[in-house]
Backbone as CSV, one residue per row, in Angstrom:
resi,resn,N_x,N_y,N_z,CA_x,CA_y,CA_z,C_x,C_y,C_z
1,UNK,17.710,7.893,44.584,17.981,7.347,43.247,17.717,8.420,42.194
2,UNK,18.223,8.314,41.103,18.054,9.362,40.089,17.078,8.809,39.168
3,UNK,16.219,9.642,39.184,14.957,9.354,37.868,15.549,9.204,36.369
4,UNK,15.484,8.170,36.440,15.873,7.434,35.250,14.876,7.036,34.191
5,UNK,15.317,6.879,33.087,14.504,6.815,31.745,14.217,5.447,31.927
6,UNK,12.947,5.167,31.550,12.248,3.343,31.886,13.068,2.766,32.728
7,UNK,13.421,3.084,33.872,14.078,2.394,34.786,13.460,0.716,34.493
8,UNK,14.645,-0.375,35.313,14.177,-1.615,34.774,13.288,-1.837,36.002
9,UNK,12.800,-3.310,36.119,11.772,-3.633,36.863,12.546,-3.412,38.516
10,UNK,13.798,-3.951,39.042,14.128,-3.823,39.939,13.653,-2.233,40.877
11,UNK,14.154,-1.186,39.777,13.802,0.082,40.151,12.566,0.255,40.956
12,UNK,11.504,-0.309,40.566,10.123,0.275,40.725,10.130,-0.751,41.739
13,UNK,10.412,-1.853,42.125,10.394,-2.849,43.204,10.834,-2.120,44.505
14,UNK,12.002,-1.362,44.278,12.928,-0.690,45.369,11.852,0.328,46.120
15,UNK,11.202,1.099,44.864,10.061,1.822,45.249,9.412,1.465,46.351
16,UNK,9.460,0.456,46.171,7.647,-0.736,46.536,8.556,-1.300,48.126
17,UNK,9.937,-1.228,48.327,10.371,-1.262,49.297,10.960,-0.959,50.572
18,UNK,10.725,0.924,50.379,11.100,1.000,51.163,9.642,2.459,51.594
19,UNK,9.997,3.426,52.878,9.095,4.071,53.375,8.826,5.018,52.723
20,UNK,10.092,5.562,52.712,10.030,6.599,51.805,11.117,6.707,50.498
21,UNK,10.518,7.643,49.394,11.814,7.386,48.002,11.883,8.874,47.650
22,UNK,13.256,8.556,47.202,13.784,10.474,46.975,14.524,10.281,45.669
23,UNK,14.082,10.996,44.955,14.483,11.501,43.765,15.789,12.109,43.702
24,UNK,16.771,12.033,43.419,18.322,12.751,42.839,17.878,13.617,41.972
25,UNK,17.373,14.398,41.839,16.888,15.186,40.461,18.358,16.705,40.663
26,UNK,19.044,16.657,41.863,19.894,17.693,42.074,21.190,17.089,42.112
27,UNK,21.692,16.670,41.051,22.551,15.674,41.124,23.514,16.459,39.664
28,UNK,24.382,16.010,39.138,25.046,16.279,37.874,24.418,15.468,36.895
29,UNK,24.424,15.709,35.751,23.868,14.650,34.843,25.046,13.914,34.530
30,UNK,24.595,12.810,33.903,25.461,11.791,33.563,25.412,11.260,32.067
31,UNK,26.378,11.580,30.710,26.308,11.540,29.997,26.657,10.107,29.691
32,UNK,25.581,9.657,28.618,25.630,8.214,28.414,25.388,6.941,29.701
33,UNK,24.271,7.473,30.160,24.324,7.102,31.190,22.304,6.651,31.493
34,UNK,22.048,5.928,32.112,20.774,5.445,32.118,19.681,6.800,32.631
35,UNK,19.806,7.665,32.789,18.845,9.353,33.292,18.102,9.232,31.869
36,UNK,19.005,9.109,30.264,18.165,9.176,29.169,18.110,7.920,28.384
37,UNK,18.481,6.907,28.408,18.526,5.826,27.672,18.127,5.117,28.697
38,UNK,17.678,3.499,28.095,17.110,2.463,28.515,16.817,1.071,27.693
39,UNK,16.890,-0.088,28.021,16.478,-0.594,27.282,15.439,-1.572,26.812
40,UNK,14.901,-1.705,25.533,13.806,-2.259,25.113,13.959,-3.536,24.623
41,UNK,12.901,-4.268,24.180,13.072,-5.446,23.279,12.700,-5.120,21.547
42,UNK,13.222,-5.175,20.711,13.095,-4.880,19.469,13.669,-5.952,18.167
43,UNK,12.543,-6.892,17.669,13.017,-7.497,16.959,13.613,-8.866,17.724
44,UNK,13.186,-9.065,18.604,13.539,-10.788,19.499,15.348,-10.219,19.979
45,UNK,15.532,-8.501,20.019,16.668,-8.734,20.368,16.814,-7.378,21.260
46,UNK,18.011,-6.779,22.129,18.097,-5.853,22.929,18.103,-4.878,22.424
47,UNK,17.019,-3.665,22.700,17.450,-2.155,21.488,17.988,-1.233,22.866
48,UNK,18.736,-0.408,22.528,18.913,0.958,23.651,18.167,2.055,22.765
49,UNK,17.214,2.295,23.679,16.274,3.538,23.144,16.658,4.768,24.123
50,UNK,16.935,5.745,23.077,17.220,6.812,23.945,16.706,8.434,23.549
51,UNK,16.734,9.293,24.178,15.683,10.668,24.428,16.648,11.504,23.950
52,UNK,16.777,12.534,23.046,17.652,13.382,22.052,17.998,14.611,23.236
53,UNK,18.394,14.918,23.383,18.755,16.001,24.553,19.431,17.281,23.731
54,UNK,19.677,18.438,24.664,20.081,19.623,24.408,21.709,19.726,25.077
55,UNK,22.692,20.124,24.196,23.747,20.301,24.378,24.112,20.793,25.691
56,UNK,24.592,21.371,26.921,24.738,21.595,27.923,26.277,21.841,28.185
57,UNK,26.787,22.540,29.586,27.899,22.589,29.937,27.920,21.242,30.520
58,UNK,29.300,20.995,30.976,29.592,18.921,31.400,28.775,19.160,33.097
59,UNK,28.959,20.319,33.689,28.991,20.467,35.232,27.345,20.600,35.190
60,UNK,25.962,20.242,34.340,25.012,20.880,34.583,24.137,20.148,34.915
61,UNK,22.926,20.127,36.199,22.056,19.913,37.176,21.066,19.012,36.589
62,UNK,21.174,17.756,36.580,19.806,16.784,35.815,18.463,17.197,35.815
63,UNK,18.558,18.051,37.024,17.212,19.188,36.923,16.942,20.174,35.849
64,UNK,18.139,20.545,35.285,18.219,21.353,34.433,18.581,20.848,33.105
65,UNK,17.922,19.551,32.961,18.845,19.285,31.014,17.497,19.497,29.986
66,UNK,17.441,20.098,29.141,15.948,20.184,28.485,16.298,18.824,27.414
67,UNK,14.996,18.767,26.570,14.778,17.861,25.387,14.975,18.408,24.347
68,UNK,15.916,18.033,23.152,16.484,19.443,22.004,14.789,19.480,21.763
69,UNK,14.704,20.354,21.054,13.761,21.477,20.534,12.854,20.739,19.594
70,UNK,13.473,20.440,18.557,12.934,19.543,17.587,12.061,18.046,17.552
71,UNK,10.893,18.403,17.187,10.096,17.230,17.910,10.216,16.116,16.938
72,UNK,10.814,15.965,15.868,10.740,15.187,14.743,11.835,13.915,15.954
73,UNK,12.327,14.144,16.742,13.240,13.025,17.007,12.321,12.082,18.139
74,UNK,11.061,13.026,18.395,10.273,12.706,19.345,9.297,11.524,18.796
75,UNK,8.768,11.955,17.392,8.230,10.991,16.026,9.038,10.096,15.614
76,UNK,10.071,9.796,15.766,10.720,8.851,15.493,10.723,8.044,16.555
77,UNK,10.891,8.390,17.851,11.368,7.624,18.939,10.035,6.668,19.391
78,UNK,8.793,7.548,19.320,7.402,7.224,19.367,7.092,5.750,18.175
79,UNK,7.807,6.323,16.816,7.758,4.823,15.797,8.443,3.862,16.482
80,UNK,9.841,4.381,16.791,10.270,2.612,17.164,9.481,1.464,18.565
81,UNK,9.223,2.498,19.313,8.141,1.863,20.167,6.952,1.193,19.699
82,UNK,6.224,1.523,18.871,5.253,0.970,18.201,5.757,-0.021,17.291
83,UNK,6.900,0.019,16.631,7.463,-1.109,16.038,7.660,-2.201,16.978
84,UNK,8.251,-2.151,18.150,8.724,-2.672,18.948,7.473,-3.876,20.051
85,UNK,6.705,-2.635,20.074,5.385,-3.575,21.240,3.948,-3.187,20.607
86,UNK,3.683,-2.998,19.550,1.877,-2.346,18.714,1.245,-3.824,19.084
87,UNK,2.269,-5.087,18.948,1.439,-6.511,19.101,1.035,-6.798,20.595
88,UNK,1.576,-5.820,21.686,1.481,-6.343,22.784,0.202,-6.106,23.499
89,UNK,-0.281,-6.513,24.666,-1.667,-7.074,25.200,-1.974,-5.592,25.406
90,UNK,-0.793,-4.577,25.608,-1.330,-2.943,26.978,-0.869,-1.819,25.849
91,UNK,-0.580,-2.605,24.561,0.024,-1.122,23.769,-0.541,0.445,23.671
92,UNK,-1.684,0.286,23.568,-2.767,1.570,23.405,-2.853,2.224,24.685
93,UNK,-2.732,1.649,25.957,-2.518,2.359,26.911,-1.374,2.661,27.734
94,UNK,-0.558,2.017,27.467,0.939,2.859,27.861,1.589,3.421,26.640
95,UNK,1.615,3.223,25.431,1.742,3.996,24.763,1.193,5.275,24.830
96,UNK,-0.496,5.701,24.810,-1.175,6.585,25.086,-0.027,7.754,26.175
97,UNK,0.112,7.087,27.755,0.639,7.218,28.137,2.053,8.404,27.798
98,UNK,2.562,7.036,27.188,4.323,8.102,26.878,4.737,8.937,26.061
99,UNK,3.507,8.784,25.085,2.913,10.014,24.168,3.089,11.223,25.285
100,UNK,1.901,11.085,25.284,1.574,12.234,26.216,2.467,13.177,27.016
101,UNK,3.091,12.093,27.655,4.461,12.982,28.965,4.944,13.172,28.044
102,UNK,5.932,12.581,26.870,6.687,13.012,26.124,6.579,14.845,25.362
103,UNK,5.301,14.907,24.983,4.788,15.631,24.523,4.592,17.262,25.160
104,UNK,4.314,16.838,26.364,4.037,17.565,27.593,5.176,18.473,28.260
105,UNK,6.275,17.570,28.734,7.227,17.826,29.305,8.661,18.467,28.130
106,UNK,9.360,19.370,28.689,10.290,20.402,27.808,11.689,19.933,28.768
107,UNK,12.002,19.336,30.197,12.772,18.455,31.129,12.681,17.329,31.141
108,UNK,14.038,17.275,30.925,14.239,15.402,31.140,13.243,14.482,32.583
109,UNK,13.948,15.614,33.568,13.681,14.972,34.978,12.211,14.775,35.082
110,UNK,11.944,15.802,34.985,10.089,16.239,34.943,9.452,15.111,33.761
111,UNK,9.762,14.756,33.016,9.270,13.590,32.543,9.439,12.525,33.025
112,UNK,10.667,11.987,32.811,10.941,10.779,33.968,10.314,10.726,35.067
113,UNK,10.246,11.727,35.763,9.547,11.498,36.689,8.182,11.322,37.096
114,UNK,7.495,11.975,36.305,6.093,11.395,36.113,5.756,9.990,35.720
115,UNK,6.644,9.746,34.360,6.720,8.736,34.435,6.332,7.521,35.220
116,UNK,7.535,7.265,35.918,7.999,6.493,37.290,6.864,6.975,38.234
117,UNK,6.253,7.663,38.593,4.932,7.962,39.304,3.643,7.114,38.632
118,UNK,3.713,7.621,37.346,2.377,6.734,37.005,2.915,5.421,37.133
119,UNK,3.839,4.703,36.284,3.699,3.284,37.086,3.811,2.774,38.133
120,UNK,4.063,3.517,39.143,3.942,3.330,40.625,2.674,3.391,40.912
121,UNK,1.989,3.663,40.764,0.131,4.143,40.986,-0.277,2.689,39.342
122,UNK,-0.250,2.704,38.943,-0.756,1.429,38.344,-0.558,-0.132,38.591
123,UNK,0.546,0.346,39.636,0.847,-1.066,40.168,0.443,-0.972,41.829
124,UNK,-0.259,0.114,41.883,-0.587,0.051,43.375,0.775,0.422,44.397
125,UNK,1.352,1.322,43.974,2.813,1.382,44.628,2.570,2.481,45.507
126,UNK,2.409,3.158,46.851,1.846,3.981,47.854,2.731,4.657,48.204
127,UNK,4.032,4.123,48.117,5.519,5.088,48.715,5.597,6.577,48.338
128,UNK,5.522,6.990,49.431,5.562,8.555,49.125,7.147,8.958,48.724
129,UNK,6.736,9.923,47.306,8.111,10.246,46.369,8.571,11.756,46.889
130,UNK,9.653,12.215,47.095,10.266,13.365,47.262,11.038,13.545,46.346
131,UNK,11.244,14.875,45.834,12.329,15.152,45.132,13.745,16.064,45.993
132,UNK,15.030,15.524,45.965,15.829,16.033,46.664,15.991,17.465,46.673
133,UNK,15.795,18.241,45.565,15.906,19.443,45.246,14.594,20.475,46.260
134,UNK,13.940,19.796,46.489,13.219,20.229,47.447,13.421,20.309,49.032
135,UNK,14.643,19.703,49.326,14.898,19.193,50.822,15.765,20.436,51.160
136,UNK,15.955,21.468,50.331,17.391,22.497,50.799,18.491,21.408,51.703
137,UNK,19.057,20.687,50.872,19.978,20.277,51.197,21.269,21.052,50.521
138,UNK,22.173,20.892,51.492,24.247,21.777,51.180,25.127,21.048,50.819
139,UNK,24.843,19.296,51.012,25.902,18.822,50.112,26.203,18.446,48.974
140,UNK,27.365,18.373,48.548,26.901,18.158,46.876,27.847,16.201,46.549
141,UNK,28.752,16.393,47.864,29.435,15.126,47.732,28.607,13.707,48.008
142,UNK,28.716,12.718,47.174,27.763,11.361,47.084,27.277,11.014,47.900
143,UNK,28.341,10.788,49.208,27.735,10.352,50.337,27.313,10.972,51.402
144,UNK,27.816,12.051,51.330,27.335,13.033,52.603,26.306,13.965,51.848
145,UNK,25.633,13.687,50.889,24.051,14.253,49.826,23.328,12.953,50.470
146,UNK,23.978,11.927,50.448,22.949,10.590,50.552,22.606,10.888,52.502
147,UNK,23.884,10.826,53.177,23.255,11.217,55.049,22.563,12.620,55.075
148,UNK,22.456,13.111,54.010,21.985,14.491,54.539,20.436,14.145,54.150
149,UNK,19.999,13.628,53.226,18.653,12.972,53.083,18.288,12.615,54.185
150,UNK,19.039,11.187,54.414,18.426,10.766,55.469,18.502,11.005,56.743
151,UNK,18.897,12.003,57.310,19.096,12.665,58.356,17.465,13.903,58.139
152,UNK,17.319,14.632,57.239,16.694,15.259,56.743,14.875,15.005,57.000
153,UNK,15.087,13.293,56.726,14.480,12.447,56.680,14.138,11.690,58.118
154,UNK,14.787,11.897,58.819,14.965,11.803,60.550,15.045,9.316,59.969
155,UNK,15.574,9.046,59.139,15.749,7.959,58.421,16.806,7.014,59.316
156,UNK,16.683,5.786,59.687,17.741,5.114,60.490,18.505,4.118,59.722
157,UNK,17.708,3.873,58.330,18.437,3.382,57.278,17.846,3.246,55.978
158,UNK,19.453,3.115,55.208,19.568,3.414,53.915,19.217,2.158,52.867
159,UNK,18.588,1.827,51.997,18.318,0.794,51.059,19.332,1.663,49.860
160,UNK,20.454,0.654,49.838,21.346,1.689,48.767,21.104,0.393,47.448
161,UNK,21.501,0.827,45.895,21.844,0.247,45.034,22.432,-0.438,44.973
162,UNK,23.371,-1.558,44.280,24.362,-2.492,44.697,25.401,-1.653,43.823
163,UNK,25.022,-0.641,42.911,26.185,0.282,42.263,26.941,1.100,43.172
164,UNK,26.451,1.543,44.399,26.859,2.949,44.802,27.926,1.809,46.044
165,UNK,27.983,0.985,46.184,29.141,0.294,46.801,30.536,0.797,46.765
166,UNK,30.776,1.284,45.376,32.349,1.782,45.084,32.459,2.556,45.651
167,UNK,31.510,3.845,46.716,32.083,4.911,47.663,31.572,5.016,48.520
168,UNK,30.377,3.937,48.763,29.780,3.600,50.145,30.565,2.740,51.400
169,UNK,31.264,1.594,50.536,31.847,0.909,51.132,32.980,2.008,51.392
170,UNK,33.185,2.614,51.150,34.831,3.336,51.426,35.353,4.038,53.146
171,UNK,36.134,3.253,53.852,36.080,3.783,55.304,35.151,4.841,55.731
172,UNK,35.920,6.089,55.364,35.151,7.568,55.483,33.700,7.402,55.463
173,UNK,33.253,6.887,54.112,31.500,6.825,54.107,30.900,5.951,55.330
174,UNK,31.882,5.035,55.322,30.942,4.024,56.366,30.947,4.738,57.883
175,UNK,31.870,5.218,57.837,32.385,6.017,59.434,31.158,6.816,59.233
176,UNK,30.662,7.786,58.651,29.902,8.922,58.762,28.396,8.344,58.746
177,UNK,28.234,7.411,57.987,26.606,7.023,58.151,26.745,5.945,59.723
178,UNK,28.024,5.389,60.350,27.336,4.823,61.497,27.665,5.828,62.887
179,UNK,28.914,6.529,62.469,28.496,8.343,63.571,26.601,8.476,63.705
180,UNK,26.188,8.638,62.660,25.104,9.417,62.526,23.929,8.072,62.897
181,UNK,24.354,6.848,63.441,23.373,6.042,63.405,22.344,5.412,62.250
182,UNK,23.055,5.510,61.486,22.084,4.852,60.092,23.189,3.872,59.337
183,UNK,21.863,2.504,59.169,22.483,1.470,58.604,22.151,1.599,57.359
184,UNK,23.184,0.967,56.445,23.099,1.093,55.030,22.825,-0.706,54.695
185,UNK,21.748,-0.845,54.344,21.547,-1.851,53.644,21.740,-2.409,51.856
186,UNK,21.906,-3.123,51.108,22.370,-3.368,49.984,21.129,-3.790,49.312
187,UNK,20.850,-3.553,47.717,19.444,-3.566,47.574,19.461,-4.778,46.098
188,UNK,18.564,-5.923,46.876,18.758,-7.226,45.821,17.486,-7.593,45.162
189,UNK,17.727,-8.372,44.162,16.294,-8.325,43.486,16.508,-9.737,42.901
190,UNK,15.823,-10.391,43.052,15.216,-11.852,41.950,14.315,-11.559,40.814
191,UNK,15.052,-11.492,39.539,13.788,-10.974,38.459,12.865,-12.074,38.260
192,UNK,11.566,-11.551,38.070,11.277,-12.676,37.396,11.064,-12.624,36.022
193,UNK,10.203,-14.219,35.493,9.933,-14.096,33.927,8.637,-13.588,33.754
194,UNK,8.219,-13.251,32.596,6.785,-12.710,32.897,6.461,-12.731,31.086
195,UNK,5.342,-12.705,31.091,4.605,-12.361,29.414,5.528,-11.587,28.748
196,UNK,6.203,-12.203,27.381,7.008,-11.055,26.720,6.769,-11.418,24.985
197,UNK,6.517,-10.128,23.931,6.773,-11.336,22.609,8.384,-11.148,22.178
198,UNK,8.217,-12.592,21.167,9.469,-13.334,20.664,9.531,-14.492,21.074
199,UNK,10.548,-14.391,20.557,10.830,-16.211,20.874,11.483,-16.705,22.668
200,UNK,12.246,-15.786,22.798,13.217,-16.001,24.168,12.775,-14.777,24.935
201,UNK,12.888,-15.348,26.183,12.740,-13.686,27.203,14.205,-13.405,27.641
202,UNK,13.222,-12.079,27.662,14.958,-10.923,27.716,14.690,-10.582,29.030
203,UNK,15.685,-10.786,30.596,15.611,-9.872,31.402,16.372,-8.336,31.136
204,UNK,15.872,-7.885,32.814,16.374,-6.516,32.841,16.307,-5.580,31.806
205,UNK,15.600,-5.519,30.812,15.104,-4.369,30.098,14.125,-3.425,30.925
206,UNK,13.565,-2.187,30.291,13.060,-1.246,31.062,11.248,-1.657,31.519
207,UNK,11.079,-1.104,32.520,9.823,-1.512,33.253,8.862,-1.415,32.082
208,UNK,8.941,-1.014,30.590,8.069,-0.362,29.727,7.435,-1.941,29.112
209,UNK,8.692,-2.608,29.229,7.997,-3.721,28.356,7.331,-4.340,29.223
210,UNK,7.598,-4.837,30.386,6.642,-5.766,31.721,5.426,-4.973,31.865
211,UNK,4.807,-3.771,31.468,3.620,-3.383,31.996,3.069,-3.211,29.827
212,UNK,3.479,-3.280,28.985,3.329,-3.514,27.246,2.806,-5.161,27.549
213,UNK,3.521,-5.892,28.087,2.942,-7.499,27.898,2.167,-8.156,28.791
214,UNK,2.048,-7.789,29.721,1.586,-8.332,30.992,0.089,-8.113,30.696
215,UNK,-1.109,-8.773,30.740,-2.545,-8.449,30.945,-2.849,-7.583,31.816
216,UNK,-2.295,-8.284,33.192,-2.313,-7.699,34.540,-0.949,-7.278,34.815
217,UNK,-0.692,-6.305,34.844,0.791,-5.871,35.406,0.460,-5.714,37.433
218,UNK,-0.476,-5.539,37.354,-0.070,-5.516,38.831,0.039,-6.908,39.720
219,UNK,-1.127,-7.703,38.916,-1.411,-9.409,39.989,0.010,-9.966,39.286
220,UNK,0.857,-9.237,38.051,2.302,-10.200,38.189,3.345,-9.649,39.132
221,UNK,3.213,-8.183,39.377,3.842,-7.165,40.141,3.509,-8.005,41.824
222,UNK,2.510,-8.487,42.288,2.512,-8.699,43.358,3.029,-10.073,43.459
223,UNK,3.131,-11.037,42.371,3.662,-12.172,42.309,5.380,-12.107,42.714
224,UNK,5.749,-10.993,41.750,7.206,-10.621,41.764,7.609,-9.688,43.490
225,UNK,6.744,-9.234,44.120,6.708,-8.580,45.562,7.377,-10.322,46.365
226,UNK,6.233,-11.005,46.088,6.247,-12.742,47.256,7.737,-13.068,46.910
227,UNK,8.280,-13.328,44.980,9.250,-14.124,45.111,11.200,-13.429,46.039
228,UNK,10.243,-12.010,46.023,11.575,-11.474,46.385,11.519,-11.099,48.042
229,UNK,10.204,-11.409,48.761,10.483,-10.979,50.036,9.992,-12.910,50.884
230,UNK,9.628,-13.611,50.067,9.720,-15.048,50.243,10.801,-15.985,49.523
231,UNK,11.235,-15.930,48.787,12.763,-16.173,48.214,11.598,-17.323,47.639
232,UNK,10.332,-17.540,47.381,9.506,-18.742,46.773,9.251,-17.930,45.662
């Protein structure tokens, strides 16, 4: 999966589901696309909050996209968050938090990805993370990058997205991951509701607000583990 900006709650579940998780960080970037945006609750309504980036060629490595230069967009982005959740039960400490990486990190990926690490470790999440760029892997095509992981990975199957269907399902792909003995499984999620302010709850926004409202983000995190591997 590609380290994505506040990935939503499903994301970090997927984490929590399978043996091992690998980072896309060697992937193309994807403009307008969830790697830098995400979304929040702002005002009882949906905001897309997103990370100011540095101009780039179209062909260039998500490993390689920096944060423009100018930190004033960084002070702004930091206000609307505090506009957004200052009332909530965990503000001072995940805020603290995204300060910080924000601050820290000069790469998209390299933030995100810490990110997505610390709330994996605050929710008790143990899955050991790889980054693909580390595997010396040779392919660069979707699906034969995805068997070369898991081959890499000595892996007998795949927990795929329900997005990556449009070239998974496609003869060729399916032929090559069951040559190679690996089943591709489809990856489903039951959200649940959980502590949010406003008036109405908003699903599928980014994991930022479920661990901003929650007292306990993890005893609801393990609540949300039962309803999706007990269908109760």
């Amino acid at each position: 999966m590609q380290p994505t900006f506040n990935p939503w709650l499903g994301y970090i579940y997927m984490i929590q589901s399978v043996d091992v998780f690998v980072f896309l960080d060697n992937v193309q970037f994807e403009r307008r696309s969830w790697q830098n945006r995400n979304k929040i609750k702002l005002q009882d309504k949906t905001f897309l909050l997103g990370l100011n980036l540095q101009k780039t060629p179209q062909k260039t490595l998500l490993q390689d996209i920096l944060f423009e230069k100018d930190n004033k967009w960084k002070n702004k982005f930091l206000k609307t968050i505090h506009h957004a959740y200052s009332k909530s039960v965990n503000f001072n400490k995940y805020y603290n938090i995204l300060e910080k990486a924000l601050f820290k990190h000069s790469h998209l990926v390299q933030f995100n990805m810490e990110l997505i690490k610390t709330y994996c470790e605050h929710l008790n999440i143990q899955t050991p993370i790889l980054q693909a760029s580390y595997l010396n892997l040779k392919n660069k095509k979707k699906e034969k990058l995805l068997l070369e992981i898991c081959q890499a990975l000595k892996a007998n199957q795949y927990l795929s997205p329900e997005g990556s269907k449009n070239y998974l399902e496609k003869e060729t792909a399916k032929e090559i991951f069951k040559n190679a003995n690996i089943n591709i499984e489809y990856f489903d999620f039951i959200h649940p509701t959980y502590t949010q302010l406003g008036a109405n709850f908003i699903a599928y926004l980014g994991v930022l607000d479920f661990l901003f409202n929650e007292k306990d983000p993890y005893i609801k995190f393990q609540e949300c583990i039962k309803i999706n591997e007990c269908g109760i």
